[in-house]
N, C-alpha and C positions, 0 to 999 in steps of 0.2 A: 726540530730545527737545529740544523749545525752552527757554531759562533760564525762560520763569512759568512749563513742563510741570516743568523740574527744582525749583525754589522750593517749588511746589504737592505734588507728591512727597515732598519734604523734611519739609514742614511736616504732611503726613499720615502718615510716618513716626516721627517723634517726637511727634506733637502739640504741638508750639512753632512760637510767631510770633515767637522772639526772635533779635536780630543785635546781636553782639558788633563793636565798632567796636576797630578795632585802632590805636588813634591818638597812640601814644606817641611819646615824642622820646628815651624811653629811648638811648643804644649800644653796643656793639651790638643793633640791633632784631631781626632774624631770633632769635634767641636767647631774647627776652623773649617777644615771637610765640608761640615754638613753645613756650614753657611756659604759656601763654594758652591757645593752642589747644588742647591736647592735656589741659585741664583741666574747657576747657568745651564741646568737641564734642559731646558726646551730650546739650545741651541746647540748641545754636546750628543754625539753620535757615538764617542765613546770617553770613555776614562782612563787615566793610564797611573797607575799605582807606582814608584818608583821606590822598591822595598827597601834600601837603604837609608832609607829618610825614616823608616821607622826600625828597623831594626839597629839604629846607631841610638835609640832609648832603650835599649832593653827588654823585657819582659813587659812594659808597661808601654811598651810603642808598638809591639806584635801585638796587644791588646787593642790599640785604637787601632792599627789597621784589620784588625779583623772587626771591629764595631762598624768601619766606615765600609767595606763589603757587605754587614748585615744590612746595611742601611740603604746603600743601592739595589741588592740584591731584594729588598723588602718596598721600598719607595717607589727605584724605576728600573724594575726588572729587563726593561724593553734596551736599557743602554748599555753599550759592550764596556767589555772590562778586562786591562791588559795589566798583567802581573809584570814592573819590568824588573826583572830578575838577573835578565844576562846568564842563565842558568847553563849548566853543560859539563857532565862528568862522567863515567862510565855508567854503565846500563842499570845496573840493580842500585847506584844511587840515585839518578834519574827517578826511575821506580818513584823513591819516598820523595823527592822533588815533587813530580808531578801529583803523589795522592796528598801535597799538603797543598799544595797552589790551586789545582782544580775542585777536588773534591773538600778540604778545609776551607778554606779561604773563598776558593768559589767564583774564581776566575774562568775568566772565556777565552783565556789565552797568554799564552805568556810568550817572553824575547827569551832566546836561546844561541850558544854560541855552539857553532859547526866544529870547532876543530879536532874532535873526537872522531866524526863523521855517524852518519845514517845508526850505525847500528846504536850507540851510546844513546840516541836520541831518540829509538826505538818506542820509550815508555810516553814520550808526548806524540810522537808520528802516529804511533797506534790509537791516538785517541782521535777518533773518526769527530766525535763531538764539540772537541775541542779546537783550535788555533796553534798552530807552533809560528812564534815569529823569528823566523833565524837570520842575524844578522851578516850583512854584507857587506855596504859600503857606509860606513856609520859618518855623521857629521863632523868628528873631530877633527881637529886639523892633521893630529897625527895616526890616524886612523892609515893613511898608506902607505906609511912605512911596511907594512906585511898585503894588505888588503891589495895593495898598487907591484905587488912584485910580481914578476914576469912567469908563464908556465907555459912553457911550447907558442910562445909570440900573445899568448893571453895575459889581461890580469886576473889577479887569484879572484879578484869580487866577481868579476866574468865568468869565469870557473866553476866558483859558485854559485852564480843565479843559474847557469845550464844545469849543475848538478841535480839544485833542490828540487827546478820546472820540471825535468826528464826522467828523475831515478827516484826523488824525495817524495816526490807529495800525490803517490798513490791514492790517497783518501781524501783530495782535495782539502787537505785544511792546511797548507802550509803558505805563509806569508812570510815577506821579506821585509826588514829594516835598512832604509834604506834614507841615507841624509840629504834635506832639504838646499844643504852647502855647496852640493854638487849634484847642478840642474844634468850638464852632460852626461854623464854615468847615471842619474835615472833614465833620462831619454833611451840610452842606451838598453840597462837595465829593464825597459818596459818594452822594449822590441822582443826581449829574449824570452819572455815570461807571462805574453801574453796579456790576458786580462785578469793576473793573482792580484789578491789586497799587496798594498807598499805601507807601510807604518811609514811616518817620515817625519823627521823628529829637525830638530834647527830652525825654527819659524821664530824669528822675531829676535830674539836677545841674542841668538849665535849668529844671525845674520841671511839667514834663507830667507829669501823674494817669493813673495804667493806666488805670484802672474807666472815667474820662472818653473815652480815645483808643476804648477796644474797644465802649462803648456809642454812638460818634459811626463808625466809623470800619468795624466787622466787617462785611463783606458779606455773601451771601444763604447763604452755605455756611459762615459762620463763619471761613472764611480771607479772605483779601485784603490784610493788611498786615505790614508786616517792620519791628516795634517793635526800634530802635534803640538799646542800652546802649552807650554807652566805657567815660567814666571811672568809672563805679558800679559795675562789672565788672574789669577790667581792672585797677583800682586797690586791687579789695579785697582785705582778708588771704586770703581761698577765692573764686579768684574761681570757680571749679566752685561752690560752694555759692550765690553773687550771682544767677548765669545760671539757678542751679534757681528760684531764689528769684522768679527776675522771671517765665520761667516760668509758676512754679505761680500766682504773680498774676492772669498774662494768662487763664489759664487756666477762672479762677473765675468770670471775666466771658463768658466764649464762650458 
C-alpha cells in the first residue's frame, strides 16, 4: 500500500478528512503526545508532526519525537503521518533527509520546498511508497510576496501546481500544501490537479472557514484533502470532543 492508498483507506474508514498537528513545545512532549493521540484517534485520518517543535529541545526533543512515531507507528498503524519539515536542498542531501524522515522516524510523508526543482527532490519523488508534500500556496499572509509573482501572465503557485500534476509526480505520490486562507487559489489549484491529496493547513486559529476549504478544495470523490487542526485541538479542554467537532463540520459540506 502506497501512503495516498493508506490516507485514502484511512479517510474511507472513519469518514474524516481531519489531521491533528501535533505541535507543542509542551516537556516532556512524548507524554503530552500520547494523551492527544490516544483521545483523538478514532476521529484523526492523519497526523502531522511539526519538527521544529521538537528539534528547538535538542537531542532530548528528537528523542520524544521519535518515541511519539514509535507510538503511532506501534498503536495505530492505520493513521498517516506527515513529517512537516519544509525540507529541500540539493540531491545527495535530500538523500539523508529523506532516509532519516521515512526510513528513521518513519513517516508517510513529508512537506517539501520546490525551489531547487524535480531533480533536488529526486531522493523523495523516487520514493514510489512514500508522499512528497510540496508546497504551493501556503497560508501565511506573506506567503505572496514570491508564491503571487507573475510568470508569462501566470502566478508562480499556478506554475507550480501545472509543474508538480504534469512533470513531478510520475509515481503518483505527490501532494501539494496548500492554505485554508485562500479558498480561491485552492478552487483554482484543484481545477489544475485534478483529484491529488491538498494538505491544507490554516483551519481555525489562522482563520480558514471549513464550508469555504471543502466547497473550493473536495475532489471528484469527495476525498482529496487532509484539513489541518493544532492548536484548536490540541489546546482544547476535550480535545477528543474539538477533533469530532471539526469532523463533523467537514463533514456536513462533503
Amino acid at each position: 500500500m502506497t501512503a495516498v492508498e493508506k490516507y485514502n483507506a484511512r479517510v474511507e474508514k472513519i469518514n474524516s478528512l481531519v489531521c491533528v498537528g501535533l505541535d507543542t513545545a509542551e516537556f516532556p512532549q512524548f507524554e503530552f503526545n500520547r494523551r492527544i493521540i490516544d483521545q483523538t484517534a478514532k476521529f484523526a485520518a492523519a497526523y502531522k508532526l511539526n519538527i521544529a517543535f521538537y528539534e528547538s529541545h535538542g537531542e532530548a526533543g528528537l528523542a520524544e519525537l521519535k518515541k511519539t512515531m514509535d507510538y503511532l507507528r506501534a498503536t495505530y498503524p492505520e493513521i498517516f503521518t506527515i513529517c512537516d519539515a519544509k525540507r529541500g536542498d540539493i540531491g545527495h542531501t535530500n538523500e539523508k533527509y529523506a532516509k532519516a524522515i521515512f526510513d528513521y522516524l518513519g513517516f508517510d510523508a513529508v512537506t517539501l520546498h520546490p525551489y531547487l526543482g524535480r531533480e533536488a527532490l529526486e531522493p523523495f519523488l523516487n520514493r514510489a511508497d512514500k508522499a512528497a508534500i510540496i508546497l504551493c500556496k501556503t497560508s501565511n499572509l506573506g506567503g505572496g510576496e514570491l508564491q503571487d509573482l507573475q510568470i508569462s501572465g501566470n502566478p508562480l503557485w499556478r506554475v507550480l501546481a501545472e509543474k508538480v500534476f504534469k512533470d513531478w509526480n510520475t509515481n503518483g505520490n505527490c501532494m501539494l500544501v496548500v492554505g485554508g486562507t485562500y479558498p480561491k487559489e485552492l478552487a483554482e489549484i484543484r481545477k489544475i490537479v485534478g483529484d491529488m491529496t491538498l494538505l491544507v493547513p490554516g483551519i481555525g486559529v489562522q482563520g480558514g472557514d471549513v464550508r469555504a476549504v471543502c466547497e473550493a478544495g473536495l475532489n471528484s470523490q469527495k476525498y482529496g484533502l487532509i484539513i489541518n487542526s493544532s492548536r484548536g485541538i490540541i489546546f482544547a479542554d476535550d480535545p477528543g470532543a474539538a477533533a469530532r467537532k471539526l469532523r463533523d463540520e467537514i463533514n456536513e459540506y462533503r
